[in-house]
N, C-alpha and C positions, 0 to 999 in steps of 0.2 A: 622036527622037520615040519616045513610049513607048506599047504596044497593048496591048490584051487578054491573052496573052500573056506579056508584062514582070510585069504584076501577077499572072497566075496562079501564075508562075514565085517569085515575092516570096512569096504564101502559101506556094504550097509549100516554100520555106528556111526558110522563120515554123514551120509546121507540124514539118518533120522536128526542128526543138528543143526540140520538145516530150514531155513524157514521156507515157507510154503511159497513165497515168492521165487527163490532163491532153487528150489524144486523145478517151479514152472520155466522156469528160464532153461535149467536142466535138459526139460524135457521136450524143447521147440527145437533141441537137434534135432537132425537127420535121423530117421527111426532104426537107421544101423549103426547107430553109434550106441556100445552097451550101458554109458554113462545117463542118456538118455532113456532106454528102456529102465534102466533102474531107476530114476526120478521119476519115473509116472509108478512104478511100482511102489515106491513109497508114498507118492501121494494119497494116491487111493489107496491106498494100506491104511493113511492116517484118518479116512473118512468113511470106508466101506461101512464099518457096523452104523456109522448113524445115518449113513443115508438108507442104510438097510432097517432103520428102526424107524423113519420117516414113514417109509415106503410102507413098512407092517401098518403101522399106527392107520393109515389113510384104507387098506385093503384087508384087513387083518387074515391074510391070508400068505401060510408062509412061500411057497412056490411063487405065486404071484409078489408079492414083494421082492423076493430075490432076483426076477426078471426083471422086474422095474426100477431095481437097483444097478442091476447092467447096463439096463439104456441111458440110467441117469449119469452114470460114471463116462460107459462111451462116447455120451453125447458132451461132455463136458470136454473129454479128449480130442475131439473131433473139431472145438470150437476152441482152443488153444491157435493163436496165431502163427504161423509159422509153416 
C-alpha cells in the first residue's frame, strides 16, 4: 500500500532531474501551488551547504554563516521573477 509519503518521495526523484532552469520556472508559480514550493525546496537543497561553506569561509564563524546563508538563499528567492 502506497501513502502520502511514497508520492511525495516520487516528486522528489521527479524533481532532483531536473535542471536548475527547469526548477526555477517550477518555482515562479503561485506560492500555493505545492509543485512550486517543492522546486524551491529542491533548489536550495542543491546549493545550501555551498553557499553555507561560502558564507563560513568569508565569517569563519558558524551561527553567523548560517544566517547569512538564509539571507543569501531568501534573497535569491525573493529576486526570482514572477
Amino acid at each position: 500500500m502506497s501513502g502520502p509519503s511514497d508520492s511525495y518521495s516520487m516528486r522528489r526523484g521527479e524533481l532532483a532531474r531536473r535542471t536548475d532552469a527547469e526548477l526555477v520556472s517550477l518555482a515562479q508559480r503561485p506560492p500555493d501551488e505545492s509543485a512550486g514550493r517543492e522546486a524551491v525546496a529542491e533548489l536550495f537543497g542543491r546549493y545550501q551547504e555551498r553557499i553555507y561553506l561560502w558564507c563560513f569561509r568569508r565569517v569563519r564563524q558558524h551561527e553567523l554563516a548560517l544566517d547569512l546563508a538564509q539571507d543569501v538563499q531568501l534573497n535569491a528567492y525573493r529576486a526570482l521573477p514572477g
